[in-house]
N, C-alpha and C positions, 0 to 999 in steps of 0.2 A: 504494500500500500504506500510504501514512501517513494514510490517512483509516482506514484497517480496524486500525493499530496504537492509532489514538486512540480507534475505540471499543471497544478490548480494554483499555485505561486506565483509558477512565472507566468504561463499564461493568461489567468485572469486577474492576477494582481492582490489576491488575496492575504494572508497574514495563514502561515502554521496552521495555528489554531484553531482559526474559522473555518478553514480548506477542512480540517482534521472532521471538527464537529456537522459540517457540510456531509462528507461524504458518510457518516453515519447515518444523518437524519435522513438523506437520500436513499439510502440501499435499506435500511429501515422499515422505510414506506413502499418501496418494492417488494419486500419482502412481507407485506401485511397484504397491501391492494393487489399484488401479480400474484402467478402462479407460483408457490412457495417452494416447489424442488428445484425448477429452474433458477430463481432467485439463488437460495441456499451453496447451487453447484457455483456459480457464479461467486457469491461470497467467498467460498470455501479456495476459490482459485485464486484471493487478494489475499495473501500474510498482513492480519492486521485487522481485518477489514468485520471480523466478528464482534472480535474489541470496540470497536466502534459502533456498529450496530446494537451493543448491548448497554454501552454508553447513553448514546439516543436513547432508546426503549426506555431506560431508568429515570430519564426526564421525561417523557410523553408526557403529554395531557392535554387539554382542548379538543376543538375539532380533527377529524378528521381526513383523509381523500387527499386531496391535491391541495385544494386550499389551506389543509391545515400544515400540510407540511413547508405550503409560501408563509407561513405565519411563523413558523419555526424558523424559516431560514432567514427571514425579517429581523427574528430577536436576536440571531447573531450575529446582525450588522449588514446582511448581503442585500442588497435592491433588486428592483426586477430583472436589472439587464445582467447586473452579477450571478443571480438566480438561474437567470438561462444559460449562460456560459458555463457555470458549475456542472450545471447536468448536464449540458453538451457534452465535455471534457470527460465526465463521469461516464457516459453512454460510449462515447468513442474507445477508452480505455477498456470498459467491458467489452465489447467488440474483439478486440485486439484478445483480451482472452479466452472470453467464450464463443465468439463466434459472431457473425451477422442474423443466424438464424435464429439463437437463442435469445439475441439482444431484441431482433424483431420481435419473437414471442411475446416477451416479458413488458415491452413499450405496448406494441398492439393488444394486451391485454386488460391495460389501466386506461379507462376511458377522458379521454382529453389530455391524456400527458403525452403523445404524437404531437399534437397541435401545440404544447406547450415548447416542446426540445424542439422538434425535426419536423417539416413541412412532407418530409419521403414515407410516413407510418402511419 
């Protein structure tokens, strides 16, 4: 996972930390709203990336779905256009690990979050 927080740094200009708690609250919410083996396989192939996921989980609360997770990513500083490039970079790096098909699964399964990342889902 420290190769996917470094290019949430340099590429979006993020802070560590925020990158850090980003890519939890992301893979998180994938991991609630998608199909959960696909997700989990994905997880499982980031050193790190559970940790963080379990991080997330321990603060949860409020809404839900897509919106609740812009609310999250809101309280830890990120705006909307940092918000999309997080999960761009987030999505591309899964890609790279799991595949095109399994990242398409897991997007085209959460309703509105194609429309939110990638115009292609």
């Amino acid at each position: 996972m420290d190769e996917l927080i470094g290019r949430l740094v340099a590429n979006v200009g993020v802070d560590q930390a925020v990158a850090e708690k980003a890519v939890g609250i992301i893979l998180a919410f994938l991991l609630k709203e998608g199909p959960s083996d696909k997700v989990q396989a994905l997880i499982d192939q980031m050193p790190g990336a559970e940790a963080a996921v379990q991080a997330a989980a321990a603060e949860d609360g409020g809404m839900g779905g897509i919106m609740g997770v812009g609310t999250k990513l809101m309280a830890i500083g990120l705006g909307m256009g940092q918000m999309q490039s997080v999960t761009r970079e987030i999505i591309a790096y899964s890609r790279e690990k799991a595949g095109e098909d399994t990242v398409g699964e897991i997007v085209g399964s959460i309703p509105r979050l194609g429309q939110f990342i990638l115009r292609e889902y």
